[in-house]
N, C-alpha and C positions, 0 to 999 in steps of 0.2 A: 504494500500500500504506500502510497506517496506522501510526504512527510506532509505537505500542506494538506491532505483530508485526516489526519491525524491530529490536525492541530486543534488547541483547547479554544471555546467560542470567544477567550480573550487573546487572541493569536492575532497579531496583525497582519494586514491587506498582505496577500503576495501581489507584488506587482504585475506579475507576467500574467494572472489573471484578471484585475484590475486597471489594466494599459489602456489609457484614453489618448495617448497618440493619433496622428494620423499614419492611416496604412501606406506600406510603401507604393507607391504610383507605378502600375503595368504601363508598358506600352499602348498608343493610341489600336496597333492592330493588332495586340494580344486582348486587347480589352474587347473590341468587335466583336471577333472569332469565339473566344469564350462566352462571351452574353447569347450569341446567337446559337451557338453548339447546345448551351446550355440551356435555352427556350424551345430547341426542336427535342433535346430529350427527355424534357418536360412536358411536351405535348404529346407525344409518343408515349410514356407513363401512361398518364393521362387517359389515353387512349385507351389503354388496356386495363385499368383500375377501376375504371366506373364503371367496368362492364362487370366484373365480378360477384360474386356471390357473398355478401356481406359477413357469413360468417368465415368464407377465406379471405375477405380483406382483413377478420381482425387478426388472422392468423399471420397475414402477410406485414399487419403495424407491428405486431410480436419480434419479425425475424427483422426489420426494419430497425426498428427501436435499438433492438442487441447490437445488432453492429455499429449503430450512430453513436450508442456510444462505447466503443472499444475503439471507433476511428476517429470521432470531432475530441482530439485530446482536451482542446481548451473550453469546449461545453463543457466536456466531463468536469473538469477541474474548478469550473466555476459554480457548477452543483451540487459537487463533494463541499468546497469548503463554502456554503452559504448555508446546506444540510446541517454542515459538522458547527457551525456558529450558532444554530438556531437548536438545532438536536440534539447537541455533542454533550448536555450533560444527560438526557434522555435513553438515548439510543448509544449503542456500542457502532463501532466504527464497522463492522459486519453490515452491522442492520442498516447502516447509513449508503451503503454500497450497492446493497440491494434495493433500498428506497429509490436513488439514482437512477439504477437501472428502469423501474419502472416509471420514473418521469419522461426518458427518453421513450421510451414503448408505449406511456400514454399522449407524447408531444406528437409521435405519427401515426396514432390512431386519430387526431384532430384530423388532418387532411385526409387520407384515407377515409375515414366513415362519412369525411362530408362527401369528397368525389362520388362514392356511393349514392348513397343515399339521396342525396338529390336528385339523380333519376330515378327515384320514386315517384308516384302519384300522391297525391293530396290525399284519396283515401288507405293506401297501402299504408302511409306513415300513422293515419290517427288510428287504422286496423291496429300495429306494430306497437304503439306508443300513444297511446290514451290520452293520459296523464298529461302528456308535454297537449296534448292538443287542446285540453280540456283545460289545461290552468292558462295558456295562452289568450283563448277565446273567452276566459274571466274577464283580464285584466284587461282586454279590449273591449267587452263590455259596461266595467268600471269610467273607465275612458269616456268612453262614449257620453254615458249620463252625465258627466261632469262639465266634458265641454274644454276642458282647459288639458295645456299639455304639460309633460312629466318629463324633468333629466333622470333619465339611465345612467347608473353608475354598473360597466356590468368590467371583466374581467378575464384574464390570461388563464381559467379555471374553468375545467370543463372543458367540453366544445362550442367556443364561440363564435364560431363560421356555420356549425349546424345549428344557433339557436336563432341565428338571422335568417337562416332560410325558412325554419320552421315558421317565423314571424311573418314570410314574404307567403307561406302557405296558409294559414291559420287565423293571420290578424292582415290582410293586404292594406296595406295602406296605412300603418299606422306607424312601425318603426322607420327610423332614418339613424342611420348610424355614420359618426365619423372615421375615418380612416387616411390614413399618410399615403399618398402616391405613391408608387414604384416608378422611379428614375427611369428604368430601360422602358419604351413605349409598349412592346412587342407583350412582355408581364404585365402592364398595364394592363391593356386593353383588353387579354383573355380575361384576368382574376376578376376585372370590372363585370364582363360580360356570366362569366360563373355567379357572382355577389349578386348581380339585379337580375336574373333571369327567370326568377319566379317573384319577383315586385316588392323585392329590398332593396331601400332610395339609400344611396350612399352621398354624403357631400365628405370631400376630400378637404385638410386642413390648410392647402394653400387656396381655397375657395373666400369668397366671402362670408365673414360671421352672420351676414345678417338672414341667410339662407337656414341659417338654426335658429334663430329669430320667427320666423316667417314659420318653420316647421311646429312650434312651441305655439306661439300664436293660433295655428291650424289646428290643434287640439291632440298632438302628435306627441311620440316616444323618443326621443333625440338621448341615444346613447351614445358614451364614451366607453371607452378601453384607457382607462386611466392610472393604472397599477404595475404600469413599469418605469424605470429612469429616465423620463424623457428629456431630451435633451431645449429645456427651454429656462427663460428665465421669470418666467409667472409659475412661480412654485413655492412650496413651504416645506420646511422640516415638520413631519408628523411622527408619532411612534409606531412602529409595526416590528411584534416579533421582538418589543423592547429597544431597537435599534431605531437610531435617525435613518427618516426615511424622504427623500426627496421627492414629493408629489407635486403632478400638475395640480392648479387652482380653479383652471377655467370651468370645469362643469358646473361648481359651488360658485364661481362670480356669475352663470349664468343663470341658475334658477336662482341666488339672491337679486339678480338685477331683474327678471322676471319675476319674482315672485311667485314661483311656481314650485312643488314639491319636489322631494329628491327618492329617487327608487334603487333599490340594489337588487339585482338578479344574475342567475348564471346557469347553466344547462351543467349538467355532471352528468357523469355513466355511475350506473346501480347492476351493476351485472349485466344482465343482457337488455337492457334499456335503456333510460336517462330518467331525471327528474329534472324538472326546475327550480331552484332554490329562490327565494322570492322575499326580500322584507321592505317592509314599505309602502306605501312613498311615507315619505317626514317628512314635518313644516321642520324649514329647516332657522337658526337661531335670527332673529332680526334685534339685535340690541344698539343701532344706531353703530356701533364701533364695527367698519367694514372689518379690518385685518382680524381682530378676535373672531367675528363671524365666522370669513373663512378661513382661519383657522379650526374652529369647532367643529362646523361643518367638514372639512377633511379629514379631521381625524374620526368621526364619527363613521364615515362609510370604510374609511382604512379598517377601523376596528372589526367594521362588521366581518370585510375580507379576510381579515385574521382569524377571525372564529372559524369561519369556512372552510379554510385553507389548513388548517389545523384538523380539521373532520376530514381533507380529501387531499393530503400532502402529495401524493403523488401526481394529482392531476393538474398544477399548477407549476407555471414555467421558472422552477429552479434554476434554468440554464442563460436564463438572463443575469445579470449583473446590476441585480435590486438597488445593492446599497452602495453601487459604485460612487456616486456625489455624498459628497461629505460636509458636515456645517463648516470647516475651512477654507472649503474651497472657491477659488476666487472665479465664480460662475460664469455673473458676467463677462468678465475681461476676455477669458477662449471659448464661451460662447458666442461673441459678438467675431471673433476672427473664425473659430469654427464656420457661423455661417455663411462669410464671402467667402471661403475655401469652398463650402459645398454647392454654393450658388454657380460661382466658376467653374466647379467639376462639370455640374449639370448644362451649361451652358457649351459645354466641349462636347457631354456626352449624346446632346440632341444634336448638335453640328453631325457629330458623328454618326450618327443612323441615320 
């Protein structure tokens, strides 16, 4: 075992997992050739994955899973010691190995069961799964009566690409969820065209806000994915897991500037199904003092995610780098050069297609 998953949860950061550098720069036509190689055998997968038999897809996330991680060394390594910080007085370094393992085998069960599954029918899935169909078409009911729309706070737990589709099958019209664009056009345009193809509205984060406005206003579900380290400077240190935790603010400045409630949900796997995990919506705190607010307000749905995430450790993406931003760190400064570095990337990388 490798000395950094062995280390005690007061172990400090290894760096070579923690490395916020910029990567080092491919050539203009290795960069090409790889995107492109790499979008035809992605499409080719693709191809041959949604056709399958759902209980050999999940056989195929299993064989999947196993090698992603024996060969992504630096996932590995970042989900051993963020386990071993959180678990390491709980769990023996065994047990934390084999938790590992199964976050990578449920990280490719997400894609895998969605490719699937979405070529289902609308009736095949509520035949298969009740439950998800039956609490979805609640809360669209709820919805409805009320009139007003709701921020979704949902989360890297579960399957969150199959609870969007369920929602495009079940509830049409009523979720809108945000999402970050994909730089190469080519991944664009499919994952776009997979996301809304059964009447899941996607606004993208270089979009205008007032398109979440407009959706909130319309009596609408406007969800975030807000529970990883994003790289932004509208954010707070909250606690999660006892550890500072650097969270986006924006979902919480937007139903306090709306005035509208705050919901947390997530799709999880239960054996051979799913459920929806559901709390909420909460009037979320208005005491005149914006920052205390959102402040409250974040740590409040962080908490809830910790609860959850504690009941379904495995199925939450360990292999991000949670707690990489730290209260030291000087954000804004390579943040603000961060992003003309990745503005310029981008601006070479569409010349280049």
């Amino acid at each position: 075992m490798s000395d950094q998953a062995t280390q005690g949860v007061d172990a400090p950061l290894d760096p070579s997992v923690w490395k916020t550098g910029r990567k080092r720069r491919r050539s203009r036509a290795r960069k090409v050739i790889s995107r492109h190689l790499g979008y035809y055998c992605f499409r080719a997968a693709h191809a041959v994955v949604c056709r399958l038999p759902w209980s050999m897809g999940r056989g195929l996330a299993w064989l999947v899973g196993t090698a992603a991680y024996w060969l992504l060394t630096r996932e590995r390594n970042t989900a051993l010691q963020q386990l071993t910080r959180v678990y390491g007085a709980e769990r023996t370094p065994a047990e934390i190995h084999v938790l590992a393992r199964e976050v990578f085998r449920h990280t490719a069960s997400v894609l895998i069961d969605w490719v699937i599954l979405r070529r289902w029918s609308r009736e095949e899935l509520r035949a298969r799964f009740p439950d998800v169909a039956g609490e979805i078409e609640r809360l669209h009911q709820e919805l409805a009566r009320t009139s007003s729309g709701v921020v979704a706070i949902t989360a890297h737990l579960g399957n969150w690409e199959l609870l969007g589709h369920c929602f495009g099958l079940f509830a049409p019209g009523l979720l809108v969820t945000l999402a970050k664009r994909i730089y190469f056009e080519r991944y664009q345009d499919f994952i776009h065209r997979l996301r809304t193809g059964h009447g899941l509205e996607v606004v993208y984060t270089d979009e205008s806000a007032r398109k979440v406005l407009r959706a909130l206003h319309a009596g609408k579900l406007v969800a975030f994915l807000s529970d990883q380290d994003l790289r932004t400077n509208s954010g707070v240190f909250v606690e999660f897991f006892g550890l500072p935790a650097y969270t986006v603010t924006f979902p919480v400045e937007v139903a306090l500037k709306t005035r509208t409630k705050l919901l947390f949900y997530v799709l999880v796997r239960t054996g051979k199904g799913f459920r929806v995990l559901r709390r909420g919506p909460f009037d979320l705190p208005q005491t005149g003092d914006k920052e205390a607010d959102v402040l409250a307000s974040t740590q409040l749905w962080t908490s809830i995610l910790e609860e959850e995430v504690r009941r379904y450790p495995a199925q939450w993406t360990w292999i991000h780098a949670r707690w990489r931003t730290m209260p030291d760190s000087p954000r804004r400064q390579w943040d603000h050069r961060l992003k003309q570095d990745r503005d310029r990337e981008g601006d070479r990388d569409r010349e280049e297609d």
